[in-house]
N, C-alpha and C positions, 0 to 999 in steps of 0.2 A: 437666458437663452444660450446657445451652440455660440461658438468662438465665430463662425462664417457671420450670422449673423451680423452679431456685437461691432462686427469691422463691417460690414455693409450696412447697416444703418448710421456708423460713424460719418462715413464719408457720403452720405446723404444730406446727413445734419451740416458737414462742410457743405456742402452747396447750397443747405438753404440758407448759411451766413449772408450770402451773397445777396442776401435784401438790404442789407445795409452796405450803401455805394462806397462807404469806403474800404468795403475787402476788394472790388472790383478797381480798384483805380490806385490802392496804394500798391507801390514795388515787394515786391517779396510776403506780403501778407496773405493773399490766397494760399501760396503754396503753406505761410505759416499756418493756418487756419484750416487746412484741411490735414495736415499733419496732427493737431493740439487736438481735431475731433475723431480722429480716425485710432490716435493712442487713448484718448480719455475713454471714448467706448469702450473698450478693451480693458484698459489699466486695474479696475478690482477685481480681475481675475487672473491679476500678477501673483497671487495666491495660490495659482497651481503649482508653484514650485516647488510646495513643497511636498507636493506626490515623487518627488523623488527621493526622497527619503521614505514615506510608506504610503498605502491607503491610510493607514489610521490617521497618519498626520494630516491629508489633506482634508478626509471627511472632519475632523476637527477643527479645521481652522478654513477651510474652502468658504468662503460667501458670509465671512462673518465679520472682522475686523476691518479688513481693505470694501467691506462693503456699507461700512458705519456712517453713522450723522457725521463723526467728524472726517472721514475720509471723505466724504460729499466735498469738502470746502480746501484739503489737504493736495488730492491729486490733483485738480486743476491747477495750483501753483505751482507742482513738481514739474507740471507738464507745460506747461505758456510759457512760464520765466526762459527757461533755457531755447525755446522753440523763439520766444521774440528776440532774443539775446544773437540766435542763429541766425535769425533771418534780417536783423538788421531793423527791427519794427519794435524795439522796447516804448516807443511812444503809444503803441496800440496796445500795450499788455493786458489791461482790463477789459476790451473787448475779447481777446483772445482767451482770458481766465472764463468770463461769462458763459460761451459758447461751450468751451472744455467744460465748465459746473454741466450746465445740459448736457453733454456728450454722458456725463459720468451719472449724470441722475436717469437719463434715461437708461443707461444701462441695468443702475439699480430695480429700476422702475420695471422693466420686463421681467426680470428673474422674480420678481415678488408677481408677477403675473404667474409664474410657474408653480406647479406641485412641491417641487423640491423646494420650493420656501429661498427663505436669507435673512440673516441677522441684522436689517435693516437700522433697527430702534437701539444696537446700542451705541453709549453704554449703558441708556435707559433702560433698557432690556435685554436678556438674552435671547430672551423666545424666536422660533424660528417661526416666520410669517408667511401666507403664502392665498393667493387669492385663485387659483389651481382654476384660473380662464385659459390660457394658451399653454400648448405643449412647448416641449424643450425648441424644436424647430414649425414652424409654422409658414406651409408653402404658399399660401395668399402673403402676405408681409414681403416672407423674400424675394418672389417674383416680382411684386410691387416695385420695390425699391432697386431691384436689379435692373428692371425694365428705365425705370428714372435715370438711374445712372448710368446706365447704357447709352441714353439717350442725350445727354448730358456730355458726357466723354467723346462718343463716338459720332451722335449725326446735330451735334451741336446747337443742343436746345439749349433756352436759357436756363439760367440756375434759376434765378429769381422768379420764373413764369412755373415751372414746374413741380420743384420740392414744395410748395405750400401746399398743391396739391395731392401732394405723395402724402404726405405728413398730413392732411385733414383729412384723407381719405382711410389715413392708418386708423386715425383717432375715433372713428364711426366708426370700423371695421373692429375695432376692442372693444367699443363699447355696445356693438350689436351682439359681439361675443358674449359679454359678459351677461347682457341683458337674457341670451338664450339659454347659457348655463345654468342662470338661477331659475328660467321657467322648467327646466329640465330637473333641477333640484325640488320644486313642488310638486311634479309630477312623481318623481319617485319617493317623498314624502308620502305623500294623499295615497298612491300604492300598497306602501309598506307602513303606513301608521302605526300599527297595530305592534310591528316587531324591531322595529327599528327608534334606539334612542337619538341617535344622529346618522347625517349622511355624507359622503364626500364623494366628489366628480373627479375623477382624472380624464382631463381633454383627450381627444385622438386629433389626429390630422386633420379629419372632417369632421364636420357639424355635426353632432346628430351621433358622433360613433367615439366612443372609451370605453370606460369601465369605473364602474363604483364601488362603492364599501357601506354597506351599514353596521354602526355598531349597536348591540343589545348588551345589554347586563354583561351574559355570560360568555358572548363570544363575538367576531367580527362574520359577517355572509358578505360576499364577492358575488360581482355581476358584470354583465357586460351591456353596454348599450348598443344598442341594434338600430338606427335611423330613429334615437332616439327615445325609446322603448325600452326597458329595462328586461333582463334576463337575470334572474340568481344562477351561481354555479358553483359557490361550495362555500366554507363555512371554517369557522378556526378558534377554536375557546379561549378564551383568556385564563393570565395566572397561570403557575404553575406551583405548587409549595413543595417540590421535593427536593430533599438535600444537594442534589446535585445543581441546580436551577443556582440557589441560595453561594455555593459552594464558587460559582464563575462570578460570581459578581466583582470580584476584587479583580479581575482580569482586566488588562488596559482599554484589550480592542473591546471587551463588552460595555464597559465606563465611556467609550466614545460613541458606541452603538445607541447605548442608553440616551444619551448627550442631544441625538439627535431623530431617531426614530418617535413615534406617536402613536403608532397601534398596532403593539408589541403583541405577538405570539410566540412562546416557546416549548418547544417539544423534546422529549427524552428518549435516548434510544442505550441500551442495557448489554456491554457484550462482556465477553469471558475478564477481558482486560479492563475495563473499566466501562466509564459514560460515555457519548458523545451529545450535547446537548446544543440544539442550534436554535439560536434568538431570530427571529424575523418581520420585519417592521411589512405590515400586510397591504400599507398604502400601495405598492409598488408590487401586485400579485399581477402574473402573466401566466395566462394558458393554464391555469389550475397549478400554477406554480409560484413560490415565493423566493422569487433571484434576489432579493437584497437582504443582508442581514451575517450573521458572525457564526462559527461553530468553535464550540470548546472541546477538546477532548480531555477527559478528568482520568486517573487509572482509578484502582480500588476502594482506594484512603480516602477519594477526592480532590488531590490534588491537580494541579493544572500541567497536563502534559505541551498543549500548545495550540495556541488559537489563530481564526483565519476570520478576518471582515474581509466581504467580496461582496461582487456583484456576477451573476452570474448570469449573463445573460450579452446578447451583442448590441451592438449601439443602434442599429434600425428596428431594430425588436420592440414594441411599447410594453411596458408604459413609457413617453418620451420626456422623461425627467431629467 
């Protein structure tokens, strides 16, 4: 999910620690304890970093290692030890490690809720995973949880009376989600049987409203859901075998595009000077358009003049990946 997020459900999850009466009563451990959950939420996507060095770097390594089984078990210790060390509570470390594991799992645990997937499973796997129920931000959640801790901070509810409520109300509220996406997934099944070998949902903000992908044999068809209801709206073949296509492959940012996109279209375009050939991963089509994805430009020979991974498109714009 979105960084606002990631940090408002941290310090939610600090306050439901507070069911156990010793974060309420020992000195300095609240404040530790809401520190360890408000950084562990956050902490596996200390991997943006290195978007300052390029896109290519971060799409390459963004939600894949710092989001691993064994990071599950790594950043809670990075995070407690120093945090009980600060505050004076190293006799409580293991509570404080426990709570951070959940801070850091559920963080895991949303972005696998997401389309844009995460390297969950390794180094069992590299596959990227992805169960494409909630978008990148999801305003029932953070209303949810804002309201709690609003309430919480400001007009002094309990911690202990509250977040259990937040937090089983989340838990229904995903799993109503989930329940809905998949009846929405048979519906445009049983619609498109006939042309469609698979399907995939990309959530909108509300129920009932995204956009899909069917794939056939020879090509991917795009649609939009309408209060649930499928619309087609265009269409995109797979493969390409021309020299050119073959010719980018050795390129970096395509080898990282590859690495991670899943329903690949590439198109060729022919000028005085050479190619320009642009890869585009179709999950992620907006408005009869394909904003994510790489273009090469090749001259005559086919050699690689210079290539660009982007995303083209603005951050409110869906698809919300």
């Amino acid at each position: 999910m979105d960084t606002a997020s990631h940090l408002l459900f941290g310090a939610t999850l600090g306050g439901l620690a507070f069911l156990h009466p010793e974060v309420a009563a020992q000195p300095g451990l609240p404040q530790a304890m809401l520190l360890c959950t408000v950084v562990g939420s956050h902490a596996p996507d200390f991997d943006t970093i290195v978007r300052l060095k390029s896109y290519r770097h971060y799409l390459r390594y963004h939600r894949g290692v710092t989001h691993s089984l064994p990071a599950l078990g790594i950043w809670p210790a990075l995070i407690a030890l120093p945090a009980a060390w600060a505050f004076g509570v190293l006799e409580s470390f293991w509570l404080l490690y426990l709570w951070t594991f959940g801070a850091v799992v559920l963080h895991v645990f949303l972005d696998w809720l997401n389309v844009y997937g995460v390297q969950c499973f390794r180094p069992l796997n590299r596959r990227w995973h992805h169960l494409d129920i909630l978008p990148l931000f999801d305003p029932f959640l953070f209303t949810l949880h804002t309201a709690g801790l609003a309430g919480w901070l400001l007009a002094g509810w309990r911690a202990a009376a509250v977040f259990p409520v937040i937090y089983a109300a989340s838990c229904v509220y995903v799993l109503l989600r989930m329940l809905y996406q998949r009846r929405l997934l048979r519906r445009i099944r049983s619609e498109y049987e006939a042309e469609a070998a698979a399907v995939q949902l990309v959530p909108g903000l509300i129920w009932g409203w995204g956009q899909f992908l069917l794939e056939t044999e020879q090509e991917y068809r795009t649609g939009s859901l309408l209060r649930g209801r499928g619309v087609l709206e265009g269409a995109y073949p797979k493969g390409n075998g021309h020299p050119a296509v073959e010719a980018t492959l050795g390129g970096d940012s395509v080898r990282t595009f590859l690495g991670f996109a899943e329903k690949v279209h590439v198109s060729i375009s022919e000028g005085q000077d050479g190619f320009l050939v642009q890869w585009r991963d179709v999950r992620f089509w907006h408005n009869s358009k394909l904003p994510f994805g790489v273009d090469v430009k090749l001259d005559s020979e086919l050699r690689i003049m210079r290539e660009r991974l982007y995303w083209n498109k603005k951050a409110w714009d869906p698809p919300y990946v």
